[in-house]
Each structure stands twice: as structure tokens, then as C-alpha cells.
C-alpha positions in Angstrom: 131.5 46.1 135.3 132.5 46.3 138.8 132.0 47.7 142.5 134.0 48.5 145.2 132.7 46.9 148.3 134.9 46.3 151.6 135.3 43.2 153.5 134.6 43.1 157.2 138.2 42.6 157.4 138.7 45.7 156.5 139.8 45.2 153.2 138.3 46.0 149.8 137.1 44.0 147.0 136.0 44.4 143.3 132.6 42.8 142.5 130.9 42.2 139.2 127.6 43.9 139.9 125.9 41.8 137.0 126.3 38.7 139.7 124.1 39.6 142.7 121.6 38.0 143.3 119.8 39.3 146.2 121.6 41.6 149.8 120.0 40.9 152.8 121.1 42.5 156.6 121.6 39.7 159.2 123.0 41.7 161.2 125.9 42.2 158.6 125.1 42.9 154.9 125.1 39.7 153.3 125.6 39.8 149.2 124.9 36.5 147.8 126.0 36.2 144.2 124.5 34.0 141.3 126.7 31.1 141.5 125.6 30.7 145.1 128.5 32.2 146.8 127.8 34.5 150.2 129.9 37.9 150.6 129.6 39.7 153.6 130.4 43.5 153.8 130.6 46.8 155.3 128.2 48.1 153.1 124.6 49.0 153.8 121.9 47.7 151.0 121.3 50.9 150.3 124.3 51.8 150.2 125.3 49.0 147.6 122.1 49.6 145.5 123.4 53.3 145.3 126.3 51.7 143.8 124.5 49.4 141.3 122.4 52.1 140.0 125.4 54.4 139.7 127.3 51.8 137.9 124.4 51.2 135.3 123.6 54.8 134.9 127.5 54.9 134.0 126.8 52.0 131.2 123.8 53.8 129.8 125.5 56.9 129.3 128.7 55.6 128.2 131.0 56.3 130.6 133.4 53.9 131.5 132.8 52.7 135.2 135.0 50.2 137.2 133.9 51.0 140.8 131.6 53.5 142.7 132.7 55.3 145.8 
């Protein structure tokens, strides 16, 4: 259900992949969620779309999932 993304702090953060709306680069990578809310992160898009795709492959094939590295 979840992601690992880090912080531009430095630290890391568990995100529910089902709530992201759209990632845009501006200059930092900019995840906003559903609700609204703005996340920004170390991660490239494509780098978080890797992710995503991972974590729903993961779903499809029954695996059990809680973050991508």
C-alpha cells in the first residue's frame, strides 16, 4: 500500500501510493496527494513512477509490498 520516499530533510517517509495525484519537478519533485496536500522529495518522477508501478505489479501478483527501494 505504501512507498518509501525521502524528505529533503533527509529523512524518509511512508506514502500511500493510491493518494497521488499528480508529481511535478519545480526545481524539487513536488508530490501532491488527493486531499490536496504538497510533499516535496528527493525523488525523481521517474524515479517515483518506478516505485508505483513496482508497487502495483507487487498487488497484481500477490505479493505483499510495503515500500519499493
Amino acid at each position: 500500500m505504501v512507498i518509501k520516499v525521502t524528505c529533503l530533510d533527509g529523512k524518509f517517509m511512508m506514502l500511500n501510493a493510491n493518494l497521488i495525484e499528480s508529481v511535478e519537478v519545480v526545481p524539487e519533485t513536488v508530490i501532491t496527494l488527493t486531499n490536496g496536500k504538497k510533499i516535496l522529495v528527493k525523488e525523481t518522477p521517474a524515479e517515483l513512477v518506478a516505485r508505483v508501478m513496482r508497487y502495483y505489479r507487487g498487488i497484481f501478483s500477490g505479493r505483499r509490498l510495503y515500500y519499493s527501494r
